[in-house]
N, C-alpha and C positions, 0 to 999 in steps of 0.2 A: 320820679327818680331820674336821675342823669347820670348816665356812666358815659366813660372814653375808655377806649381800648388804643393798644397799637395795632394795627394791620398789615399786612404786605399787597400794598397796591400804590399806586399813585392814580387812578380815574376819579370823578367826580360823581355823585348820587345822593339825590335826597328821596326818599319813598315812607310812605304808609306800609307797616306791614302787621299782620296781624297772628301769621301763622311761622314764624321765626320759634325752635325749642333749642335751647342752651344747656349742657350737659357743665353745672359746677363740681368744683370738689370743695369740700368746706376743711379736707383735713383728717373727716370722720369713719367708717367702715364703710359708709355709703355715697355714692356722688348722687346729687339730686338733679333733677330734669326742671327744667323751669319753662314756660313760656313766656313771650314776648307779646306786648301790642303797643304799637305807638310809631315816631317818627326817627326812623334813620337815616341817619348825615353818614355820607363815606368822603373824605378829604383825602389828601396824598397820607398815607403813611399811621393817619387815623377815623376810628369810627366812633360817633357819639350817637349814643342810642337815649330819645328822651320819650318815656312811657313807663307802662307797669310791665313790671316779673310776676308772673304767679309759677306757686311752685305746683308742678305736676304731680309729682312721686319721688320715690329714691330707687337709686337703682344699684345691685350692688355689685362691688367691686371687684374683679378678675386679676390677678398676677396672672397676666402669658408670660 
């Protein structure tokens, strides 16, 4: 899977990483926790993540 995000950086990075967790919201009562493994590119302004998601759990959701 290939995703790109935008970011707020302008430095350069490419890394293996395996222990990155990603908090989604799909929309639903629950936001899900996913983790990451694979190759992360950070470019000015954007970051492209090429590897797998697995999803963790759900986690749920607090109005402060």
């Amino acid at each position: 899977m290939i995703v790109v995000e935008f970011r707020q950086g302008i430095g350069l990075d490419i890394e293996y990483n395996e222990n990155i967790c990603h908090i989604i919201d799909d929309g639903g009562p629950y936001d899900k926790l996913f983790s990451y493994c694979g190759i992360l590119i950070k470019l000015p302004f954007i970051s492209i993540y090429m590897g797998e998601f697995d999803e963790i759990g759900k986690m749920v959701r607090t109005n402060d």
